[in-house]
KEKE-3310 file (N, C-alpha, C; in steps of 0.2 Angstrom, whole numbers, plus 5000, padded with zeros to 4 digits):
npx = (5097:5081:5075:5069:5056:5052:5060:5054:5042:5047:5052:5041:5032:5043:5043:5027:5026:5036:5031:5015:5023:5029:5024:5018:5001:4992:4980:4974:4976:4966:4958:4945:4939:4940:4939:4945:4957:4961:4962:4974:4981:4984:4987:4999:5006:5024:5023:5026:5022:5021:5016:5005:4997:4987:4980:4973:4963:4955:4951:4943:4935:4929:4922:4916:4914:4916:4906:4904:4916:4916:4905:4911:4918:4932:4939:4938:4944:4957:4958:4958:4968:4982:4995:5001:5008:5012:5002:4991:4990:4978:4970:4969:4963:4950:4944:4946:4939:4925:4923:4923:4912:4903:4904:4907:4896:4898:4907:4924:4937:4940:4951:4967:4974:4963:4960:4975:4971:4965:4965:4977:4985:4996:5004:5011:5000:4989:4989:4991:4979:4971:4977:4975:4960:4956:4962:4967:4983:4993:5008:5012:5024:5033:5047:5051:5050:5058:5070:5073:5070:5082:5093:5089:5090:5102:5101:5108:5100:5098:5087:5079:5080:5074:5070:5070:5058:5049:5057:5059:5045:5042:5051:5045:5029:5032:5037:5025:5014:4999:4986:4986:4989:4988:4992:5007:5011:5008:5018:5029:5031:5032:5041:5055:5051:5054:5065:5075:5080:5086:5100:5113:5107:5098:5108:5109:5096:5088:5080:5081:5096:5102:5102:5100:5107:5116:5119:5128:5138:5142:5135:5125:5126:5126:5116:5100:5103:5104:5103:5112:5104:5095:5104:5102:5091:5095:5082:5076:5063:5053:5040:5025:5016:5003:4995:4980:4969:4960:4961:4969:4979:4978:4980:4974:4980:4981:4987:4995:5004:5009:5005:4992:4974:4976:4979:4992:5001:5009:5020:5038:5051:5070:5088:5094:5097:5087:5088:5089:5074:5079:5085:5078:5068:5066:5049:5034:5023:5027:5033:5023:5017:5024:5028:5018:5013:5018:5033:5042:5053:5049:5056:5060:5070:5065:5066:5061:5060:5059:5058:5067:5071:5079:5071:5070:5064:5057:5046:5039:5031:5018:5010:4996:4987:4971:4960:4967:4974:4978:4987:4981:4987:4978:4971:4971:4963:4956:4956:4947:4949:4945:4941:4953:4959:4949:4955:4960:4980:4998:5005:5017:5011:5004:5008:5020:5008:5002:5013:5015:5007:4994:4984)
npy = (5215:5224:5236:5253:5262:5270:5265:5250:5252:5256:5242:5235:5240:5238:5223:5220:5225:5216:5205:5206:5207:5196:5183:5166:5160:5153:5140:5142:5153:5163:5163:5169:5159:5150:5136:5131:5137:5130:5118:5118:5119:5110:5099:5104:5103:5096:5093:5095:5109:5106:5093:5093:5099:5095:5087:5094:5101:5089:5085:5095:5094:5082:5083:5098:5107:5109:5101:5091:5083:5081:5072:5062:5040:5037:5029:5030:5045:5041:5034:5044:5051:5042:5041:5055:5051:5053:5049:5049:5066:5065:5057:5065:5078:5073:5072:5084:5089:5085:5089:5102:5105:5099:5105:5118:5124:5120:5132:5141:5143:5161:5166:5163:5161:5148:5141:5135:5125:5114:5098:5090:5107:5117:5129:5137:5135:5137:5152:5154:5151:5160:5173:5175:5171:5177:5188:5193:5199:5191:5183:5170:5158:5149:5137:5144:5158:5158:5158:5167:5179:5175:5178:5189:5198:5193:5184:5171:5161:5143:5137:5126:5125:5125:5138:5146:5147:5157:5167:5171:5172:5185:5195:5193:5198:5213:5217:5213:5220:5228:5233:5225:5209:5198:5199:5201:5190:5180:5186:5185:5172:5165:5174:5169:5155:5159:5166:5170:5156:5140:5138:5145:5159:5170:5186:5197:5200:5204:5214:5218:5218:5232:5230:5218:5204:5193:5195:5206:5201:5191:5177:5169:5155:5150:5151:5151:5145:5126:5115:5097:5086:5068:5052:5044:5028:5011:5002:4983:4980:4964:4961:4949:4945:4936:4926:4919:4912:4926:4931:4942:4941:4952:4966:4977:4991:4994:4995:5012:5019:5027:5023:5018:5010:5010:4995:4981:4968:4953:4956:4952:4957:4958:4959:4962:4965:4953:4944:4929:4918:4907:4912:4920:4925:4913:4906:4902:4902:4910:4899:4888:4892:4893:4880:4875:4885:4891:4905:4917:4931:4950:4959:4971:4982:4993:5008:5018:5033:5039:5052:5049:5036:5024:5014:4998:4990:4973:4964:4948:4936:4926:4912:4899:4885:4889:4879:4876:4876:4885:4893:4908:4924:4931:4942:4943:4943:4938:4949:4953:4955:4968:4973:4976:4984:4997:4997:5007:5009:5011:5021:5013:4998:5001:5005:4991:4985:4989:4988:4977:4973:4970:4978)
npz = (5092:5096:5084:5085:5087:5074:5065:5065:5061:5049:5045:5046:5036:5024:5024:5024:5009:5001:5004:4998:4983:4982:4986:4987:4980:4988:4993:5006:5010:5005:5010:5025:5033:5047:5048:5035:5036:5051:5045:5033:5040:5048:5040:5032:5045:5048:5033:5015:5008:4994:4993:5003:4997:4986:4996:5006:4997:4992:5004:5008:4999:5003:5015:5017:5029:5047:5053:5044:5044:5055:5057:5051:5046:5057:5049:5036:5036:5038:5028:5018:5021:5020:5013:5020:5032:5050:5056:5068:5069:5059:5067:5079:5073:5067:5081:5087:5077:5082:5092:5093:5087:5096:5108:5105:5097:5083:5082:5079:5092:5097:5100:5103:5114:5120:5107:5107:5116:5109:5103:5097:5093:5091:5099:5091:5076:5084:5084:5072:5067:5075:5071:5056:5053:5064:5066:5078:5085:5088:5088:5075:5076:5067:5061:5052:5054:5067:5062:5052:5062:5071:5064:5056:5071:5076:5087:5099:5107:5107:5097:5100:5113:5131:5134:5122:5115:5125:5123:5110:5107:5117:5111:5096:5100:5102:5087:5079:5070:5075:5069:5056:5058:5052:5039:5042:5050:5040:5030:5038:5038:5025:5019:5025:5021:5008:5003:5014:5019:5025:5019:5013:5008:4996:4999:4992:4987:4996:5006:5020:5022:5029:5041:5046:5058:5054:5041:5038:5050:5042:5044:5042:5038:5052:5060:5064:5079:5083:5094:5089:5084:5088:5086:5073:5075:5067:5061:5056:5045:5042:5033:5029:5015:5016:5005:5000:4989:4983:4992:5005:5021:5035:5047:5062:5068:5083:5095:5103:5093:5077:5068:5070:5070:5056:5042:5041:5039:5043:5053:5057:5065:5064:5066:5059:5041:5031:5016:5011:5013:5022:5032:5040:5057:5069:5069:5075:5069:5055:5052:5049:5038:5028:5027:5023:5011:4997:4998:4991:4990:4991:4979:4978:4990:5004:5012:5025:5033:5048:5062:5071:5068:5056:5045:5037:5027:5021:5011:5010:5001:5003:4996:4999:4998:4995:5001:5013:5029:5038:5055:5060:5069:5083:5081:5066:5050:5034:5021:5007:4989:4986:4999:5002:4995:4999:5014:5026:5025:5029:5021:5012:5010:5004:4990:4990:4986:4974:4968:4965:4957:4966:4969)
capx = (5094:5076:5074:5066:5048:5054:5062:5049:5038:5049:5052:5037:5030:5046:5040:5022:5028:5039:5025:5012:5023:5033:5019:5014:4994:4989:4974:4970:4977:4961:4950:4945:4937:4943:4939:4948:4964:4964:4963:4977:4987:4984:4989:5006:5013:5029:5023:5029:5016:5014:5012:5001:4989:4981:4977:4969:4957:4950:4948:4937:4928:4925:4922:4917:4912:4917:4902:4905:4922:4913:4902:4916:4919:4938:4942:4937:4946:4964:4961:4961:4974:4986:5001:5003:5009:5010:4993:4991:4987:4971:4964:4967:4959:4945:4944:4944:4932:4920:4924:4920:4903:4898:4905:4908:4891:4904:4912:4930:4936:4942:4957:4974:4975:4957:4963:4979:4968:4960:4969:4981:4984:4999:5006:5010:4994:4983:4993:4991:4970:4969:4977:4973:4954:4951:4964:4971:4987:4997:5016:5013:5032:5038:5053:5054:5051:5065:5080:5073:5072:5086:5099:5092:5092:5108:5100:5112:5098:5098:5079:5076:5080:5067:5068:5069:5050:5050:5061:5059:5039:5041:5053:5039:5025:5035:5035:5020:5008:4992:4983:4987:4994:4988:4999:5012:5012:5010:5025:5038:5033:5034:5050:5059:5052:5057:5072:5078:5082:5092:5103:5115:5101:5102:5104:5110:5090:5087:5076:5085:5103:5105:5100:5103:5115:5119:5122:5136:5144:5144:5133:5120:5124:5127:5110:5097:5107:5099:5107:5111:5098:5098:5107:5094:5091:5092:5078:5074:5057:5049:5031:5022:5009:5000:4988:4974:4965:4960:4961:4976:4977:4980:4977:4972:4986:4975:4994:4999:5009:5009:5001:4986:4969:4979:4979:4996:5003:5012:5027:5043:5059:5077:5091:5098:5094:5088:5089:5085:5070:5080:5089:5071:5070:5061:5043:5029:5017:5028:5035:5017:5015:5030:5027:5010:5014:5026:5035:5046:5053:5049:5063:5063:5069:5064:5068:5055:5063:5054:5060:5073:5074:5078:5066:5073:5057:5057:5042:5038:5024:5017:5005:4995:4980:4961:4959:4972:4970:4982:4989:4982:4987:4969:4968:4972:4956:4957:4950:4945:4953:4940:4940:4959:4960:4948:4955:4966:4985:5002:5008:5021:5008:4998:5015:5020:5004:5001:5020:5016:5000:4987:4979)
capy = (5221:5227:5243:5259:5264:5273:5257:5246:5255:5255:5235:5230:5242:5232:5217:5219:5227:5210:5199:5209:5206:5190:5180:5162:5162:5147:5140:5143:5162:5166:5164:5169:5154:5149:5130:5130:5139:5124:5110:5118:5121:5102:5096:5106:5100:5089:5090:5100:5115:5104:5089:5095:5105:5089:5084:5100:5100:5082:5086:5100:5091:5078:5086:5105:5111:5105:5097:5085:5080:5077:5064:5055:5038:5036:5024:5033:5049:5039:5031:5049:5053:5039:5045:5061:5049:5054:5048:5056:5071:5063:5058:5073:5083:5071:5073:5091:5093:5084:5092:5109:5104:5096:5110:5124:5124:5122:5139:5139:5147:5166:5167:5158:5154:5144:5137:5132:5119:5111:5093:5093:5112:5120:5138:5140:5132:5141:5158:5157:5153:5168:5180:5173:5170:5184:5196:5194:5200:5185:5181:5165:5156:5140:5138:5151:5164:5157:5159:5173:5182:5174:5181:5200:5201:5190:5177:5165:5156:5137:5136:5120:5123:5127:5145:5150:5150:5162:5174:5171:5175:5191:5198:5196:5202:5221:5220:5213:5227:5230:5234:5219:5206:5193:5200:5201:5181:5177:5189:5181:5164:5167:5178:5159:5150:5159:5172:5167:5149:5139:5134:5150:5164:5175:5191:5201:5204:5204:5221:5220:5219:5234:5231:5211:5205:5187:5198:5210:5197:5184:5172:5168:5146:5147:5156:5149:5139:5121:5108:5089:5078:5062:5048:5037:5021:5007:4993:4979:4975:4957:4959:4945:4945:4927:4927:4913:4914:4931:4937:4946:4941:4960:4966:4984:4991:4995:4999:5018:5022:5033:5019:5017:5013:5008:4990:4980:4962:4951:4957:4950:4962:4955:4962:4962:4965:4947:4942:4922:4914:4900:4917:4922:4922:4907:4908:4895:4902:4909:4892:4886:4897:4893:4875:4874:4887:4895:4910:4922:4939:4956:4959:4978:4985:5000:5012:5021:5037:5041:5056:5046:5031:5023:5005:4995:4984:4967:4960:4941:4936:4917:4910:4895:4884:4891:4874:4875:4877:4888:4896:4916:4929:4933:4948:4943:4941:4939:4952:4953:4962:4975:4977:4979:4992:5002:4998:5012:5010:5015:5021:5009:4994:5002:5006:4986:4981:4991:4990:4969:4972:4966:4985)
capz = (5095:5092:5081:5088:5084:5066:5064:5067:5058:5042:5044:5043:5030:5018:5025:5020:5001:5001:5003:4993:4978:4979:4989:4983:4979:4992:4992:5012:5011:5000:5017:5033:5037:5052:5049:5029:5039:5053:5041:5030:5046:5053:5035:5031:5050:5045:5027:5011:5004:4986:4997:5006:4996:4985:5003:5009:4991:4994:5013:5008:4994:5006:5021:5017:5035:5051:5056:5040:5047:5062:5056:5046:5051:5056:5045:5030:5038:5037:5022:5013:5022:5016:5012:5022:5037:5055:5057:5074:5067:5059:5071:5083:5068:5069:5088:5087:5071:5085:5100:5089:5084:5102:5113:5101:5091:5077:5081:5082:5097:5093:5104:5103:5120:5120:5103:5108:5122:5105:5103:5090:5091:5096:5101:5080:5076:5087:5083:5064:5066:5077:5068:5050:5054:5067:5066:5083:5086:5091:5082:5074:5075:5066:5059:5045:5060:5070:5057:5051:5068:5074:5059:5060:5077:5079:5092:5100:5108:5104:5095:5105:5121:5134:5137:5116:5115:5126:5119:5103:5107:5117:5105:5090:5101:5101:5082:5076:5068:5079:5063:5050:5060:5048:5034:5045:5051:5034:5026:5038:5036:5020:5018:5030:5018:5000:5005:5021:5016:5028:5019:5008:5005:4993:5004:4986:4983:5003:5007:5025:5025:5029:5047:5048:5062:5051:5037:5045:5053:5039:5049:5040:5040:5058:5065:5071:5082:5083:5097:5086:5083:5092:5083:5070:5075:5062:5062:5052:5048:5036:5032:5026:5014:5016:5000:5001:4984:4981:4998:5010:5029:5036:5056:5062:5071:5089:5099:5102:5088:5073:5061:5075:5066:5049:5042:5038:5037:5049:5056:5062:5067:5065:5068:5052:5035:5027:5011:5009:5018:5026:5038:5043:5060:5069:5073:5074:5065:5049:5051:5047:5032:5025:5027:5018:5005:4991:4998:4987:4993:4985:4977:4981:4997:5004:5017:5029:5035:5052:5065:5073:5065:5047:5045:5030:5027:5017:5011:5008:4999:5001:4992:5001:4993:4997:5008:5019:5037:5043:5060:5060:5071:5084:5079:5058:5048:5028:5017:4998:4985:4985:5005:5005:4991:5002:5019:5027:5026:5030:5010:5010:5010:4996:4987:4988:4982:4968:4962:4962:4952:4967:4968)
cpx = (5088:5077:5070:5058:5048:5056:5059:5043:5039:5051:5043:5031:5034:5042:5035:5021:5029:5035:5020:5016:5027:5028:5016:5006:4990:4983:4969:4971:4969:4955:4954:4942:4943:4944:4943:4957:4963:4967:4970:4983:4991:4990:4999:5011:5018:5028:5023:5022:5015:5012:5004:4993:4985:4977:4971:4962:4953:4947:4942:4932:4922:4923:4921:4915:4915:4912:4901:4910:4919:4910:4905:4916:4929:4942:4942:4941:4954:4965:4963:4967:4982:4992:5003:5008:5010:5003:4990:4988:4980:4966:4963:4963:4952:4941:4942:4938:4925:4919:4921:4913:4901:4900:4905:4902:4892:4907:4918:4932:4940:4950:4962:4976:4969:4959:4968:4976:4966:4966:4971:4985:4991:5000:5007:5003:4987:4983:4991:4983:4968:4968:4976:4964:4951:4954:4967:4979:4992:5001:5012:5021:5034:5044:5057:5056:5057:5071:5077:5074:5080:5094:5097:5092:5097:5105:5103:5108:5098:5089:5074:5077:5075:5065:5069:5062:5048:5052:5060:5049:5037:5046:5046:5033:5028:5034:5028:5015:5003:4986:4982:4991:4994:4992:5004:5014:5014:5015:5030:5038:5036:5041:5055:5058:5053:5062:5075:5081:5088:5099:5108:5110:5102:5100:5108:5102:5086:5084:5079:5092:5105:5105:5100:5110:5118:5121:5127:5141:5148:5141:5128:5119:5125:5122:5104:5102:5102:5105:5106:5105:5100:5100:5099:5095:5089:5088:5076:5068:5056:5043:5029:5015:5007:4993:4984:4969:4967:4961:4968:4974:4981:4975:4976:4977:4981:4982:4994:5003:5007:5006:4994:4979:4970:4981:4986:4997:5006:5017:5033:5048:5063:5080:5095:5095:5093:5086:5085:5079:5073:5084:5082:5070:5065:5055:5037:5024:5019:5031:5028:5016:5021:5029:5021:5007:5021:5028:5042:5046:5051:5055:5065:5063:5068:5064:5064:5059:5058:5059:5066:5074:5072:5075:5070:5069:5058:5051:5042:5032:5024:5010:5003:4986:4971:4959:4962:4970:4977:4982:4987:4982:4978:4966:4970:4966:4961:4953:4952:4950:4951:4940:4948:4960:4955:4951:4961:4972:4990:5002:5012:5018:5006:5004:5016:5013:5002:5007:5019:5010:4994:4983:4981)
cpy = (5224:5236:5247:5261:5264:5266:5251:5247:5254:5247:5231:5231:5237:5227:5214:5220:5220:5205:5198:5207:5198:5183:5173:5162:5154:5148:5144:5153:5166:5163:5166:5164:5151:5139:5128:5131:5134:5119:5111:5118:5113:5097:5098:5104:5094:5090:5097:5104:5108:5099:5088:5096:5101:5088:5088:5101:5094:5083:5090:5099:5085:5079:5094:5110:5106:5101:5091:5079:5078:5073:5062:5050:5038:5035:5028:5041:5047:5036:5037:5051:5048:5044:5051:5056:5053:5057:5050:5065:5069:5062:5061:5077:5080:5072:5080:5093:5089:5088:5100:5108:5103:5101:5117:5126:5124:5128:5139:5144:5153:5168:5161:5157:5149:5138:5133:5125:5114:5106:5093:5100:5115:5126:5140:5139:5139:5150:5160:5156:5160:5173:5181:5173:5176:5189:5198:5193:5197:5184:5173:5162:5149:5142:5142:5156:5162:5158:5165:5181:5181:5178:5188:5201:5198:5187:5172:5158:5150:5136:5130:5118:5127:5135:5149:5151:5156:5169:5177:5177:5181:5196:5201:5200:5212:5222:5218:5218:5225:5228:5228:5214:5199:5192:5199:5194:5180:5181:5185:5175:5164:5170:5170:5156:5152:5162:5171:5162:5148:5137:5141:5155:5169:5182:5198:5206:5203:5212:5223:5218:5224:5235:5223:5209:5198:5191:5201:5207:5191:5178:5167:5158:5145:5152:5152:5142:5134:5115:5102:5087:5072:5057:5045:5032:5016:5001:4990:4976:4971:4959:4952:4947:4939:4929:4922:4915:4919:4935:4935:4944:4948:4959:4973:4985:4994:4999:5008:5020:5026:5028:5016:5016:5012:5000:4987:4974:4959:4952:4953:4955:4959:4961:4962:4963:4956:4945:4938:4921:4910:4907:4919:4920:4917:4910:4904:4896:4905:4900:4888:4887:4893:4885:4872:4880:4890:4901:4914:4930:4944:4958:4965:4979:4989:5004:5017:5025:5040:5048:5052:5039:5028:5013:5002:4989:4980:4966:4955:4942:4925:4915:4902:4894:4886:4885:4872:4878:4881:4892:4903:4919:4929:4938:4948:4941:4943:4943:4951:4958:4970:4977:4979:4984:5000:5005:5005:5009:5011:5014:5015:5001:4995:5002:4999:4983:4983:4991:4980:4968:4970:4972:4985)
cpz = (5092:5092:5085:5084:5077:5063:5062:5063:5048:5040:5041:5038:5025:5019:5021:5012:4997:4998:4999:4985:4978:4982:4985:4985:4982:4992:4997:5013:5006:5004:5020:5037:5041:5052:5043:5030:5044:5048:5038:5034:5049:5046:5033:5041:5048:5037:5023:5009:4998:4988:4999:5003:4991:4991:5004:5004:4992:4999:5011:5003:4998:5010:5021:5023:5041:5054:5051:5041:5052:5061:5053:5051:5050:5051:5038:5028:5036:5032:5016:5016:5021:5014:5013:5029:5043:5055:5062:5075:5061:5062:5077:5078:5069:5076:5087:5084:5077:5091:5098:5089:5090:5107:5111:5097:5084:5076:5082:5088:5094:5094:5102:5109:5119:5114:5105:5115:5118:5105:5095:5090:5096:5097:5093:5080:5078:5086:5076:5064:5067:5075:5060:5050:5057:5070:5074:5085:5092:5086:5082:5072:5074:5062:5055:5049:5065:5066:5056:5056:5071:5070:5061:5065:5081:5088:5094:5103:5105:5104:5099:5109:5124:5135:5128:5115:5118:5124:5112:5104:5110:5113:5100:5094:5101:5094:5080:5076:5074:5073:5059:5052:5057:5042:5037:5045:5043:5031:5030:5039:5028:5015:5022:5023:5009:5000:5008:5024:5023:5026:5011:5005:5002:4995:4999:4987:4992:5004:5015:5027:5028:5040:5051:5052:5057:5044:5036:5045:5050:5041:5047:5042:5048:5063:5059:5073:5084:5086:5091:5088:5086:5086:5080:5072:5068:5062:5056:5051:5042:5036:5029:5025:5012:5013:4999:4997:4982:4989:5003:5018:5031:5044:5055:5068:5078:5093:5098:5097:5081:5067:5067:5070:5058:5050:5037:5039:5044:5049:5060:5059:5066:5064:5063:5046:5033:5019:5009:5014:5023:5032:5042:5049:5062:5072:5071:5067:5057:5047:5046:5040:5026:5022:5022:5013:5000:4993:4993:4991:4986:4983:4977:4986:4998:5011:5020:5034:5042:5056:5068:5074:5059:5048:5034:5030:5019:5016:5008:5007:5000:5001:4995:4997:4997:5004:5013:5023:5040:5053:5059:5067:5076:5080:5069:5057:5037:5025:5010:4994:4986:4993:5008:5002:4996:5011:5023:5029:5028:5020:5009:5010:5005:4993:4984:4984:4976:4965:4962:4960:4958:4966:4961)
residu = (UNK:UNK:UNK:UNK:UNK:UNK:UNK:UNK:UNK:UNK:UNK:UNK:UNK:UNK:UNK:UNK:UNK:UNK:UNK:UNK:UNK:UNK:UNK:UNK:UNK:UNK:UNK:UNK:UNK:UNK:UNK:UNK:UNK:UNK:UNK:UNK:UNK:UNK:UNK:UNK:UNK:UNK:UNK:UNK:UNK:UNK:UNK:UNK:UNK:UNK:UNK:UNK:UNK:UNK:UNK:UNK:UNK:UNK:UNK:UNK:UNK:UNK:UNK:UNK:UNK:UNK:UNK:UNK:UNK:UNK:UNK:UNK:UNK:UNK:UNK:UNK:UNK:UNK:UNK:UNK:UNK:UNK:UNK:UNK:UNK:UNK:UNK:UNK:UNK:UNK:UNK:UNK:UNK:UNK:UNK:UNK:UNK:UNK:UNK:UNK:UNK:UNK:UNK:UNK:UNK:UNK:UNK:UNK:UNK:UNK:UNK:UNK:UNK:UNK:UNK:UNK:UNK:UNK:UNK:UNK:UNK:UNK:UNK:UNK:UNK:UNK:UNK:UNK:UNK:UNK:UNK:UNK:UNK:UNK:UNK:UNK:UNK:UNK:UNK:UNK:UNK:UNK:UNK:UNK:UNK:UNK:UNK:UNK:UNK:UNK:UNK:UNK:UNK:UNK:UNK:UNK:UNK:UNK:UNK:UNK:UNK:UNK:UNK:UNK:UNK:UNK:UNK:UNK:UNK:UNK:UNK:UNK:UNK:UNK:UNK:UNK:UNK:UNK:UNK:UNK:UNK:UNK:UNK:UNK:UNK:UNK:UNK:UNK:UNK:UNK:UNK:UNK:UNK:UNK:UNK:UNK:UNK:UNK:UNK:UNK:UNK:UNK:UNK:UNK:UNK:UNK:UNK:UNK:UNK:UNK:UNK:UNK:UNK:UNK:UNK:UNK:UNK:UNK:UNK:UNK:UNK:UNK:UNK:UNK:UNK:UNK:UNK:UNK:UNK:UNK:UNK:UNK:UNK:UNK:UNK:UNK:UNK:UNK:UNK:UNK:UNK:UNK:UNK:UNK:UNK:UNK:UNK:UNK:UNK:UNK:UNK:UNK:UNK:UNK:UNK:UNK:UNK:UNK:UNK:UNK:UNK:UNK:UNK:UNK:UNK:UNK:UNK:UNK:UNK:UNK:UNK:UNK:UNK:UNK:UNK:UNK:UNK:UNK:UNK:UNK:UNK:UNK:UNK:UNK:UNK:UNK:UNK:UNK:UNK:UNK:UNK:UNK:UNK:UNK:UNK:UNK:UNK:UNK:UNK:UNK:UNK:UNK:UNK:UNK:UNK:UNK:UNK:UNK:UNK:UNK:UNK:UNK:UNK:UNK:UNK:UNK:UNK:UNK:UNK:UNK:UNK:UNK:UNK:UNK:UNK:UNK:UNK:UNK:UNK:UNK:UNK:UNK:UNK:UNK:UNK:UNK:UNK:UNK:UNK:UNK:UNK:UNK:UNK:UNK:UNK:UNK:UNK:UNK:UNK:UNK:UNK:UNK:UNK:UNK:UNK:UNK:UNK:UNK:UNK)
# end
C-alpha cells in the first residue's frame, strides 16, 4: 500500500539520511558526467561493484571521453575487457560510443526514453544516466529496487513476469522526489544492495520497519517473488592447443555468440566428461594432430558457469615438430607468443595458458 503525502515525504527524507551516511564512495557517483556514469553502468551489468571497478579505471585511462572509445579498434576494446565476460556488452558499448559521436556530436541524449534507444541500454540503464547525469526524474529499478519495493509494500507480483515492470515502475514514479531524484535512485539501490539483502536482512538497524509489509508479516525470504530458473544444461567441451615451435594455432570466433570477436583453440564437444586421449571423439583432423605429434591433457579441469548452462572444459595440449605439414581448420592460422598474449580472449584461455607457463 503506498503511504500518503506526510508519508512519502517522511520516507524519503529517512531514505536520503540513510544513504548520506552509510553510502559506499564509488568512483562513478563522484560525477555528473553522463559518459563516466554510462561506462560504469555497461560495466557493473552481470558483474560484482569490486569486479567491476578495476575495469571502469582502465576504461577511463584508456579511453577518457567518448570520442576516444570511438576510435578504439574492437580488438583492442575486448582485450581489456578480458575477463568481465558477456562480451556483448563490449561491443554494444563500442557501437554506441560511435553512434554518440556520429549522430550525437558526442552528447549523450538528455532523456531516458531517447537513451533507452542507445544499443546496449535498457529501461535501468537509461534511467540511472538520466537521473544521475541530468536530474531527470525517472525511477531507475534493478534488482535492489525490486525486493526492496516489493517487501515494504508487500508485492506479490512475480519480478519476471510481463506485467511487473509495469507496476513495479508506476508505483516508484508516485515516490520518487521531483527535487533530488538522483539521491533517491541511488539511496535504494543502495539501501537492496547493503540492508535489504536477499537473503536474512538485518531488519534490527532497518530505519523502516515501522511501515514494512515483509517485516509485519515475517516475509522477508519470500518477497520479491521470482518464478524458477530454467534447468542448467551440462556440456562438455576439449580444446586443443596444437603448439608448432613457438607458435599457437588459435581462430577468431566470427559466429553470434557471447565470445564473438574473441580468439580460442579448436573445439570438439562430447557428450561426456573425457579423461584419456584414446576416448576422444573421432575426427579427421584431431586424428592427424594426434598422429604426427605428442598430446598430453591438462591435468586441471575447470568449469564455465554461464546463465543457463554449466561447460566442464578439458584442455589437450599437442606438441608437433616445426616441419610438419598438418591439417588446419580455414579459418585457424598460427600465431606467435607475442601476438597470442595480446590477442583478445575468453579468461579461461588466458587462465590455461598462464597456469602452463606459456604466457
Amino acid at each position: 500500500m503506498l503511504p500518503d503525502h506526510l508519508q512519502l515525504l517522511e520516507f524519503n527524507a529517512k531514505l536520503k539520511s540513510w544513504y548520506l551516511e552509510n553510502h559506499r564512495p564509488l568512483l562513478w557517483r563522484q560525477t555528473t558526467d553522463p559518459y563516466k556514469i554510462w561506462l560504469s553502468e555497461i560495466i557493473l551489468q552481470q558483474t560484482r561493484v569490486a569486479q567491476g571497478t578495476p575495469y571502469y579505471e582502465k576504461f577511463l585511462n584508456n579511453y577518457p571521453t567518448v570520442f576516444d572509445l570511438a576510435a578504439a579498434d574492437e580488438r583492442d576494446i575486448l582485450r581489456l575487457w578480458q575477463g568481465l565476460g558477456y562480451y556483448s556488452r563490449a561491443r554494444n558499448m563500442h557501437f554506441t560510443a560511435r553512434h554518440i559521436v556520429e549522430e550525437w556530436e558526442g552528447k549523450f541524449p538528455e532523456s531516458a526514453v531517447k537513451l533507452a534507444k542507445l544499443k546496449g541500454l535498457g529501461a535501468y540503464t537509461a534511467a540511472a544516466i538520466a537521473s544521475f547525469a541530468f536530474g531527470e526524474a525517472v525511477p531507475a529499478i534493478d534488482g535492489n529496487v525490486y525486493r526492496v519495493m516489493s517487501r515494504l509494500f508487500g508485492i506479490f507480483t512475480d519480478i519476471l513476469s510481463s506485467g511487473a515492470k509495469n507496476e513495479f515502475t508506476n508505483l516508484a514514479k508516485q515516490i520518487i522526489p521531483q527535487d533530488d531524484p538522483a539521491t533517491y535512485n541511488q539511496a535504494m539501490i543502495e539501501f537492496g544492495a547493503l540492508q535489504c539483502v536477499p537473503v536474512s536482512p538485518n531488519c534490527s538497524v532497518c530505519p523502516f520497519t515501522y511501515m514494512c509489509y515483509a517485516y509485519e508479516f515475517n516475509m522477508q525470504n519470500k518477497l520479491p517473488v521470482k518464478m524458477k530458473k530454467n534447468a542448467v544444461k551440462n556440456r562438455y567441451f576439449n580444446y586443443f592447443i596444437l603448439q608448432k615451435g613457438d607458435s599457437l594455432a588459435m581462430h577468431e570466433r566470427l559466429k553470434k555468440d557471447i565470445w564473438k570477436g574473441l580468439y580460442d583453440f579448436y573445439l570438439i564437444e562430447s557428450s561426456s566428461d573425457i579423461n584419456t586421449p584414446d576416448d576422444l571423439p573421432k575426427d579427421t583432423i584431431l586424428e592427424d594432430w594426434k598422429n604426427k605429434g605428442q598430446i598430453r591433457p591438462v591435468l586441471k579441469e575447470y568449469t564455465h558457469l554461464l546463465t543457463h548452462q554449466r561447460l566442464t572444459v578439458r584442455f589437450w595440449w599437442i606438441i608437433v615438430p616445426e616441419d610438419e605439414v598438418l591439417k588446419l581448420p580455414e579459418d585457424m592460422a598460427y600465431y606467435s607468443r607475442s601476438e597470442v598474449e595480446e590477442l583478445p580472449k575468453p579468461i579461461l584461455m588466458d587462465t590455461v595458458l598462464k597456469e602452463e607457463l606459456y604466457l
